[in-house]
C-alpha positions as CSV (number, residue, x, y, z in Angstrom):
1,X,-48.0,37.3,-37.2
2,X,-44.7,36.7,-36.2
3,X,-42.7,33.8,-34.7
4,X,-42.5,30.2,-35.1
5,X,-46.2,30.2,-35.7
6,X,-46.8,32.9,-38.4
7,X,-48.4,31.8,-41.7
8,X,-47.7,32.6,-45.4
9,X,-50.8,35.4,-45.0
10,X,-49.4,37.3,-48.2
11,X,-49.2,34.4,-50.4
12,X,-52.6,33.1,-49.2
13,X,-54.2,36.1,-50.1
14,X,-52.6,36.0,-53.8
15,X,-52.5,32.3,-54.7
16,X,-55.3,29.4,-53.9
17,X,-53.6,27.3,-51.9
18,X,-54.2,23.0,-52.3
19,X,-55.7,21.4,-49.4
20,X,-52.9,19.3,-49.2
21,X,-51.0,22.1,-48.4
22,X,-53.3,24.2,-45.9
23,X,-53.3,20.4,-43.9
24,X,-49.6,20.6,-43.6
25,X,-49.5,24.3,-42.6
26,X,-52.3,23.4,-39.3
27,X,-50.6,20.0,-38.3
28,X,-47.6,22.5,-37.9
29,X,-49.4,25.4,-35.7
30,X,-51.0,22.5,-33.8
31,X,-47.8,21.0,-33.0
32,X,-46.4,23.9,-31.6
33,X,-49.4,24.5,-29.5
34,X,-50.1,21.6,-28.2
35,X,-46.7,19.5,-28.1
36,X,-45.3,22.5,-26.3
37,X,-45.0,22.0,-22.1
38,X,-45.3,25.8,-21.6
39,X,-48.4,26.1,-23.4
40,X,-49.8,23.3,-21.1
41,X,-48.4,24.8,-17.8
42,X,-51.0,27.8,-18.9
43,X,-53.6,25.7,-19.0
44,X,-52.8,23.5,-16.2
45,X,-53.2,26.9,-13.6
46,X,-56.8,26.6,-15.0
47,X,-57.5,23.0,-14.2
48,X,-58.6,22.8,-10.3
49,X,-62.2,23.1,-10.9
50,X,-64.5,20.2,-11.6
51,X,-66.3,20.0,-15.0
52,X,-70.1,19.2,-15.3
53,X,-71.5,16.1,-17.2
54,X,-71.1,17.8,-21.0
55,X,-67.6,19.6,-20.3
56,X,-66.7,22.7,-23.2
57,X,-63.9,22.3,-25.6
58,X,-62.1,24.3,-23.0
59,X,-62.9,22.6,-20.3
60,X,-61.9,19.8,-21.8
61,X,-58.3,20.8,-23.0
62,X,-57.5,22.3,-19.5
63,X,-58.3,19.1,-17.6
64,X,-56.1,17.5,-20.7
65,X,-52.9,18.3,-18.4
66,X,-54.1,17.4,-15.3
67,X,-50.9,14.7,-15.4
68,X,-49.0,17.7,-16.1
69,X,-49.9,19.0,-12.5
70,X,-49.6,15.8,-10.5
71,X,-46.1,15.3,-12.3
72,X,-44.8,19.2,-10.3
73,X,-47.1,18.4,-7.1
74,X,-45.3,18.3,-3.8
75,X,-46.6,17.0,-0.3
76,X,-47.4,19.5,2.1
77,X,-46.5,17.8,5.2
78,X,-48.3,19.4,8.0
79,X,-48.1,16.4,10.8
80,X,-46.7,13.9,8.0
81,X,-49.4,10.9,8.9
82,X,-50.7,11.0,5.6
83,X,-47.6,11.2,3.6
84,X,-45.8,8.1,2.7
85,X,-42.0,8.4,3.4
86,X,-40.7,5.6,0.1
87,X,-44.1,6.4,-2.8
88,X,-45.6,10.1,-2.2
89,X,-43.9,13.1,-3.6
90,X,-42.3,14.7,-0.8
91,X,-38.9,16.0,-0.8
92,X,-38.8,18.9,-3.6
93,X,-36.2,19.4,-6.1
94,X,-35.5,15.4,-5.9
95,X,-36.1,13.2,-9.3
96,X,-39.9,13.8,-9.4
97,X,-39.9,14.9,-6.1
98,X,-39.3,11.7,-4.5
99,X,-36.5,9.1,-2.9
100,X,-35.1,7.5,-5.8
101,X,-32.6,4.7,-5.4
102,X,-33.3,3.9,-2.5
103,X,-33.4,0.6,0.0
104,X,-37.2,0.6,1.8
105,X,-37.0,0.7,5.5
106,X,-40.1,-0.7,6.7
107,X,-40.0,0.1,10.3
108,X,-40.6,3.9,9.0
109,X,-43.3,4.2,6.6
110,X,-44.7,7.9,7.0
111,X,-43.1,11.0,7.1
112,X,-44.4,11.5,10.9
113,X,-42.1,8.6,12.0
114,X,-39.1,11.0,10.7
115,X,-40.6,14.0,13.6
116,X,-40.2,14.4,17.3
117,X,-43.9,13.7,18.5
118,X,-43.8,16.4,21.2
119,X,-42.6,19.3,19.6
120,X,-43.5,18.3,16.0
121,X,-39.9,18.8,14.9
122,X,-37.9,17.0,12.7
123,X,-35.5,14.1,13.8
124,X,-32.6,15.6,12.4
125,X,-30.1,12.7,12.7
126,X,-33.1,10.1,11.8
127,X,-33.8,12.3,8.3
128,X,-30.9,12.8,7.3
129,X,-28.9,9.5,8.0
130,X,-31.6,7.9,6.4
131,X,-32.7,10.3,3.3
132,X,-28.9,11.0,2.6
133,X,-28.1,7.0,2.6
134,X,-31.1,6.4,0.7
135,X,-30.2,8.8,-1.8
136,X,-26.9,7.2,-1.9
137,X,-25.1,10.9,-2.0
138,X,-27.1,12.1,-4.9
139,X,-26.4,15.3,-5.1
140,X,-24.7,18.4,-6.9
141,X,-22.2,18.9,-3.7
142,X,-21.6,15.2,-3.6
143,X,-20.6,14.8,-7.1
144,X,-17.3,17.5,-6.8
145,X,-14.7,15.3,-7.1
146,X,-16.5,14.0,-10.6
147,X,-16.7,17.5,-12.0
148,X,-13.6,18.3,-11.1
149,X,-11.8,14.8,-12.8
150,X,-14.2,15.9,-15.8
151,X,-13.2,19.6,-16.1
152,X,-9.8,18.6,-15.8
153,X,-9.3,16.5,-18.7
154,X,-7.3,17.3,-21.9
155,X,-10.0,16.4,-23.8
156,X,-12.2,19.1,-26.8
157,X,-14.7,20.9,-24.9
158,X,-17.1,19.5,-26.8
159,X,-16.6,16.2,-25.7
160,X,-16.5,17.0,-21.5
161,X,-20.0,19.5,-22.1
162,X,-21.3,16.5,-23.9
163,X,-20.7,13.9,-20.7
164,X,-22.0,16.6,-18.4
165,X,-25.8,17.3,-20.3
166,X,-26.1,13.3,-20.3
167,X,-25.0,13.3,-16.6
168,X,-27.5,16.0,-15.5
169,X,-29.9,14.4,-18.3
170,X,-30.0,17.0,-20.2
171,X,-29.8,15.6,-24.0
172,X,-32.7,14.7,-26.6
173,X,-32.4,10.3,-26.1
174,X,-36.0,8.4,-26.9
175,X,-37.0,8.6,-23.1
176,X,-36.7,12.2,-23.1
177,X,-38.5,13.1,-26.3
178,X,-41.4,11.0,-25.3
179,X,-41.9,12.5,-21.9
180,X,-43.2,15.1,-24.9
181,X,-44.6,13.4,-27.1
182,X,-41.9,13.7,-29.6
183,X,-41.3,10.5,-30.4
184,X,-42.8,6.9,-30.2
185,X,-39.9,5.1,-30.2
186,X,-38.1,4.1,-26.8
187,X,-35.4,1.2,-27.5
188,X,-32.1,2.2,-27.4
189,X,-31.5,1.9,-31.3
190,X,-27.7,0.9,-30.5
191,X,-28.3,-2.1,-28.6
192,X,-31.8,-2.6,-29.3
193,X,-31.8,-4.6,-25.5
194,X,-33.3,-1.6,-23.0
195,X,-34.9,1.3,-23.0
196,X,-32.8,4.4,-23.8
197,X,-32.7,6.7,-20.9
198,X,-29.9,8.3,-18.9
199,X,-29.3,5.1,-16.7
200,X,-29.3,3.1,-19.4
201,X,-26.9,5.8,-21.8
202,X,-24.5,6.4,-18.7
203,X,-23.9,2.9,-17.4
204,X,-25.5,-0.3,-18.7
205,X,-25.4,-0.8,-22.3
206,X,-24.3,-3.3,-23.7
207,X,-22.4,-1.2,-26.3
208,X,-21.1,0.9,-24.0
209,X,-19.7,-1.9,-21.9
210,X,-18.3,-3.7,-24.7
211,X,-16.1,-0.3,-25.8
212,X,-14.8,0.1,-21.8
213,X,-13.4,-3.9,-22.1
214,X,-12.1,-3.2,-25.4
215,X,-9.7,-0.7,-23.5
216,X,-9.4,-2.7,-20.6
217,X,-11.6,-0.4,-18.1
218,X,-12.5,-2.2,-15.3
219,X,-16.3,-1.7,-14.2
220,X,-17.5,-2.6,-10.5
221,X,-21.1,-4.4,-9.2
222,X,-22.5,-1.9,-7.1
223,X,-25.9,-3.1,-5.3
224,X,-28.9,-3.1,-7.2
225,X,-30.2,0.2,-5.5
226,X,-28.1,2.3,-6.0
227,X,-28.6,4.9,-8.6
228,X,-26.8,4.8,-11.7
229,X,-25.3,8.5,-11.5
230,X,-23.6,7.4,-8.3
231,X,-22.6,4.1,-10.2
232,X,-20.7,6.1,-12.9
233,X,-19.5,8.5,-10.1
234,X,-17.7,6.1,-8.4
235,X,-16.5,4.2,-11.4
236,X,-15.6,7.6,-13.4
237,X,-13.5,8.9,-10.3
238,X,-11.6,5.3,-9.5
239,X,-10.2,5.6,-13.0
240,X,-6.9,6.4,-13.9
241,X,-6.0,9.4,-15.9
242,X,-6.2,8.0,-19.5
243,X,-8.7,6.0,-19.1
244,X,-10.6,9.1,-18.0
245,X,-10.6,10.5,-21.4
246,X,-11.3,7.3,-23.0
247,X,-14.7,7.1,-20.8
248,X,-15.5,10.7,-21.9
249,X,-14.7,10.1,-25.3
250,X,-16.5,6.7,-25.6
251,X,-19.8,8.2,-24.3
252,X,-19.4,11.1,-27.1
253,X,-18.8,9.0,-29.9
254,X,-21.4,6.6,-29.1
255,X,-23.9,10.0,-29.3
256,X,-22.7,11.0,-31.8
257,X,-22.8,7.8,-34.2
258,X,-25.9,7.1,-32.6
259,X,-27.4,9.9,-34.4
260,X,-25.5,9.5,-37.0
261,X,-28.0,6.2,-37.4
262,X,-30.8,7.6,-36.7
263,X,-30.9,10.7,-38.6
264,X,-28.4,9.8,-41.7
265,X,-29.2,6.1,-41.7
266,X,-25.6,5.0,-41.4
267,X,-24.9,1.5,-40.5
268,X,-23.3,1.2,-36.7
269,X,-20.5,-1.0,-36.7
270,X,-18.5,-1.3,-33.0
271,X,-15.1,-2.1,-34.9
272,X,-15.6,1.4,-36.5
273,X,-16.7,2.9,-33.0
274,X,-13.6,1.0,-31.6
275,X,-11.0,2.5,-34.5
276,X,-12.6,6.1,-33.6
277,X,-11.8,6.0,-30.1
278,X,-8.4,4.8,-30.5
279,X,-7.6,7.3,-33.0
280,X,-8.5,9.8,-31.6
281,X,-7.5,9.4,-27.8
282,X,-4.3,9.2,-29.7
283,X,-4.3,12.5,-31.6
284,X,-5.3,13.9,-28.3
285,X,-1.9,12.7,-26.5
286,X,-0.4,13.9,-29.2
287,X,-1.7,17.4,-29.8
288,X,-1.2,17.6,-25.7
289,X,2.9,17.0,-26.0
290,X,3.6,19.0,-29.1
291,X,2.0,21.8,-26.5
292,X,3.7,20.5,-23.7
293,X,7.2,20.6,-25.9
294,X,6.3,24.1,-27.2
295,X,5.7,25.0,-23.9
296,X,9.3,23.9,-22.7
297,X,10.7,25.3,-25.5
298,X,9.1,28.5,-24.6
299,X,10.7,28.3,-21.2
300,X,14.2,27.9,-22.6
301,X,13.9,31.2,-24.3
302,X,15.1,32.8,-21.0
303,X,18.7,32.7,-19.4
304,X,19.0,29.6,-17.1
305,X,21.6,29.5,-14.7
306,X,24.5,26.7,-14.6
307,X,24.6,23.6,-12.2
308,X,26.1,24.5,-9.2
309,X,29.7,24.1,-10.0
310,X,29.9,25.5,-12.8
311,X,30.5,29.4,-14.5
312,X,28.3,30.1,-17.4
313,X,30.3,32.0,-20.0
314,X,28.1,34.0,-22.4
315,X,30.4,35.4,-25.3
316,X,29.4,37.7,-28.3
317,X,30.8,40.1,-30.6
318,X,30.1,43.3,-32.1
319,X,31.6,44.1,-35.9
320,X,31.8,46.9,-37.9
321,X,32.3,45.9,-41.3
322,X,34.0,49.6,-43.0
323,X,36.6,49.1,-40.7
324,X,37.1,45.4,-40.2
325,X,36.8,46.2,-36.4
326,X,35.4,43.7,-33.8
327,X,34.4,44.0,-30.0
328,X,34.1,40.9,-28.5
329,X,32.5,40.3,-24.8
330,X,32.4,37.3,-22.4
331,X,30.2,37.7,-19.5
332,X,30.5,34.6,-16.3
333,X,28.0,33.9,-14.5
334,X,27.4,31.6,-11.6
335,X,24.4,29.5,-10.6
336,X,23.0,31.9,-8.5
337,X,22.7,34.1,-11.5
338,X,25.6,36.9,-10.0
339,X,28.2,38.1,-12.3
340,X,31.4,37.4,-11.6
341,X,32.9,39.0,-14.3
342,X,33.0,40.6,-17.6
343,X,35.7,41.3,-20.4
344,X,35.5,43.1,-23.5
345,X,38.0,43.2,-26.2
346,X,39.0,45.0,-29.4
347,X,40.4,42.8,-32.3
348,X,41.7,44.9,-35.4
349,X,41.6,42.9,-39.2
350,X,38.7,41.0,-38.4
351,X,37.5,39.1,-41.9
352,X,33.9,38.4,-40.9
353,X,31.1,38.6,-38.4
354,X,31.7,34.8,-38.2
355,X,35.7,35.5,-37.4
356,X,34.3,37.9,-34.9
357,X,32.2,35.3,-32.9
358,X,34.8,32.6,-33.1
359,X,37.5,34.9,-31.6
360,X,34.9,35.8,-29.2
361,X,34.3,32.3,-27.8
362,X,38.0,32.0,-28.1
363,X,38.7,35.0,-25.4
364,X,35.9,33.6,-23.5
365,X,38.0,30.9,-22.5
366,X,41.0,32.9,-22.1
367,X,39.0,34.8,-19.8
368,X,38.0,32.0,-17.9
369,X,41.9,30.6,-17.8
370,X,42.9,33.9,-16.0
371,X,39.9,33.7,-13.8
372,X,40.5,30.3,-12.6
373,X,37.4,28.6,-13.7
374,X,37.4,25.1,-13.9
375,X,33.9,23.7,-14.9
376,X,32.5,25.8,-17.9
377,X,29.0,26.0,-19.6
378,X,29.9,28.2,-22.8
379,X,27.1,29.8,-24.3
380,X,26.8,32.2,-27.5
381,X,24.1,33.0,-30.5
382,X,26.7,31.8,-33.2
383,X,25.4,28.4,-34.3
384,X,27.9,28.1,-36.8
385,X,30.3,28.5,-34.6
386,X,29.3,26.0,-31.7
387,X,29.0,23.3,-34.5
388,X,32.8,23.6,-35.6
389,X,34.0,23.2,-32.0
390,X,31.3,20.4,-31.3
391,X,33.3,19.2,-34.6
392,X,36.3,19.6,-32.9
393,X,37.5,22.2,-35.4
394,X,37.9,19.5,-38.0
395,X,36.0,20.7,-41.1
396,X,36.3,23.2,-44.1
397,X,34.8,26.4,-42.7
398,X,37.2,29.8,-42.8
399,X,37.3,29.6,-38.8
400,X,38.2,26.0,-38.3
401,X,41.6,26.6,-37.2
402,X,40.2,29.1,-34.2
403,X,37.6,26.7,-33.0
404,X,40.4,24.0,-33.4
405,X,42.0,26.2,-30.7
406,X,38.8,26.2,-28.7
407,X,38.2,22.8,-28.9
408,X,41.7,21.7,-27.6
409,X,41.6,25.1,-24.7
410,X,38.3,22.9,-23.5
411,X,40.6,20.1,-22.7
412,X,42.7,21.8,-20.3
413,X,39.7,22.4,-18.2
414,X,38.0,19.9,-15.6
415,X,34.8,20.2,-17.8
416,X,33.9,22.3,-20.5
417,X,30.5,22.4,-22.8
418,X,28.9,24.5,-25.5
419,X,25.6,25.6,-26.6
420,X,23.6,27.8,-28.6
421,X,21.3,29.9,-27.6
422,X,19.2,32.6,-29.5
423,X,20.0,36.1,-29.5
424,X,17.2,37.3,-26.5
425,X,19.0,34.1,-24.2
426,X,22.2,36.2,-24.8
427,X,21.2,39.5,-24.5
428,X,23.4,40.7,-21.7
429,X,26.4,39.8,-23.5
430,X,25.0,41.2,-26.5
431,X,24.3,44.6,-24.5
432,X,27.9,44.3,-22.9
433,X,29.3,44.2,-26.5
434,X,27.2,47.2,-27.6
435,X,28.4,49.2,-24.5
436,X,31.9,48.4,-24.9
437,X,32.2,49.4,-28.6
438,X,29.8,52.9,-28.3
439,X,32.6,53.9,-25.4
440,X,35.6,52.0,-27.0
441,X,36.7,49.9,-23.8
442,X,39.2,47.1,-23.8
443,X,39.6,45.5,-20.7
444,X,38.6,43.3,-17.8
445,X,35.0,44.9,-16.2
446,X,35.7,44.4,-12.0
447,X,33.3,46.6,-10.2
448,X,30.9,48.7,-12.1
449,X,28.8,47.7,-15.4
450,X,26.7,50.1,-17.8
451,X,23.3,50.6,-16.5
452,X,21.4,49.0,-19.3
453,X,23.5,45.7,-18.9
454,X,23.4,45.5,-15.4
455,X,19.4,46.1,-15.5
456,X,18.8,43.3,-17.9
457,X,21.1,41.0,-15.7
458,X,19.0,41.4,-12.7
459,X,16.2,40.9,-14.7
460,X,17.4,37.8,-15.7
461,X,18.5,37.0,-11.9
462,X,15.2,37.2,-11.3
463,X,13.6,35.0,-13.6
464,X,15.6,32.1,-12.4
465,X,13.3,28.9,-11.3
């Protein structure tokens, strides 16, 4: 055999088993047989017949699950006399098939009064102002705006799937497991006040409540009949964004160390509970900017265009070190991400790569002199560089007395400022410079540009926000 029910047939036949054991192997297959619904629902197809005064075994276990079938039984309406509108099971689909939550209307008693007499037609306004106001909205369509507040939070999946089983009462709490005979037990071992079921796990225990006034979260009287779902619904949705995730955390954590007590035996403290929540609603802020930040960062990995007002000056160099040769290139830009000109320039001599950027930068602004610029956003991919003329050229480094000269050329204009960017931000001047050493061109570009630079540049033109 095979499954959850097969038995140790090998060993049996090999070894004489103790009694003690063989007891423990049939209160196993038994429990699967018989605490299992499905095997029930077989039986219960077998039940509508009446048994005589000394019933079988058979008979006996078939009529067993008789409550089994008046649990899944639904009205047939026909004329609707006979079928009470507030106690019979009528409306399929509904929590066992009936009006729940609702306020009893006593000038309508039987589903009939909800027809049109003469054509036997339902009252559509009637039955559905009152079953929809009964129900108090409950329903899946009704419920969007909470799904999508829960969805939305930036909260661990975990957590939101968790809020979503107990809202569609879909986890294993004491009420649950006894509906199949799983367990005895049905006080909420938290509060030890009510019995734990969904109402009671979503909305009104008293642990629960003391952890939403811990964090200031304002809960609302709603009238006595109206259902609990629709309670948190309306409380859930009402709430601001934070305190959101602290509802949806709170209902996990209280799960979770409510199993923790139940199955490990560790003691529940609500000052450990609180710390938990806290902590962790913190870590979640947390882990959410350091995404948000990488995120921006991610975005300032592409070109940006200057204020309007201003000329972006993107300068590089190109250096070949066997013979001491530099090309440097300045590139200006305005906001609308159109060149407005380009320069590239040979310097024989050159000492360093770090010479070559600093002389760069330097004919940059030279550039923008004869171009008659006035505000300036100066851009390049040599860090050391930007720092010296941030430092005003005043330091120790071999090209301090060419930023020196920078810094003091910034002066003369209205407004001048420098930053680094990394080498893909500054890849059209870094092209430029490529292009103007492979062809050996020293001059002022007016009209035309290389292909490959004037691709990326509308590339970048493009990506502007």
């Amino acid at each position: 055999m095979g499954g959850k029910e097969a038995t140790p047939l090998y060993a049996m036949q090999c070894f004489l088993f103790p009694k003690s054991l063989c007891a423990q192997l049939q209160n196993v297959m038994n429990r699967f047989w018989w605490a299992n619904n499905k095997t029930k629902a077989l039986l219960a197809k077998q039940a509508w017949p009446k048994v005589g005064s000394y019933p079988s075994f058979t008979w006996r276990s078939i009529c067993s699950v008789r409550a089994l079938i008046e649990e899944g039984m639904v009205w047939r309406i026909g004329n609707g006399e006979c079928v009470n509108i507030w106690n019979d099971p009528w409306l399929p689909g509904r929590e066992k098939n009936r009006i729940s939550g609702h306020e009893i209307r006593l000038q309508w008693t039987s589903v009939s009064n909800l027809m049109n007499p003469d054509s036997n037609t339902w009252n559509a306004d009637l039955a559905s102002s009152l079953v929809r106001t009964n129900l108090n909205n409950y329903s899946n369509e009704e419920f969007t705006d909470f799904y999508k507040d829960l969805w939305g939070l930036n909260t661990p999946s975990k957590i939101k799937i968790h809020v979503w089983r107990l809202f569609n009462n879909w986890i294993p709490h004491y009420c649950n497991l006894a509906k199949m005979k799983l367990s005895a037990e049905s006080l909420c071992p938290l509060c030890k006040e009510e019995m734990e079921n969904l109402n009671h796990l979503l909305w009104s225990c008293r642990v629960l409540r003391q952890v939403w006034a811990y964090f200031q979260i304002r809960t609302y009287q709603f009238e006595n009949f109206v259902d609990s779902k629709v309670c948190f619904t309306r409380f859930f949705t009402a709430a601001e964004i934070q305190q959101k995730s602290i509802i949806a955390i709170s209902l996990w954590s209280l799960w979770f160390r409510r199993n923790k007590l139940i199955h490990e035996g560790m003691k529940f403290k609500i000052e450990e509970v609180l710390g938990f929540i806290r902590g962790y609603a913190q870590d979640i802020i947390l882990t959410h900017s350091n995404i948000q930040n990488h995120v921006n960062h991610s975005l300032q990995d592409i070109w940006q265009a200057p204020e309007i007002g201003f000329i972006k000056l993107n300068f590089d160099a190109s250096f070949h070190s066997k013979d001491k040769i530099a090309t440097t290139v300045v590139i200006a830009r305005d906001s609308a991400g159109i060149i407005l000109g380009a320069e590239t320039y040979l310097f024989e001599d050159v000492a360093d790569p770090f010479v070559a950027e600093a002389r760069a930068c330097e004919r940059a602004l030279i550039f923008a002199k004869t171009m008659g610029f006035s505000c300036l956003a100066v851009e390049g991919d040599a860090l050391s560089v930007i720092k010296s003329i941030k430092r005003m050229g005043i330091d120790r480094s071999v090209i301090r007395s060419v930023t020196r000269h920078i810094f003091l050329m910034g002066l003369t204009f209205e407004k001048a400022t420098y930053h680094f960017v990394p080498r893909n931000v500054n890849g059209v001047a870094h092209a430029l410079a490529l292009e103007g050493r492979r062809i050996g061109f020293s001059g002022i570009w007016s009209q035309s540009f290389p292909e490959s630079v004037s691709l990326l540049a509308e590339k970048e033109r493009r990506q502007l926000r």
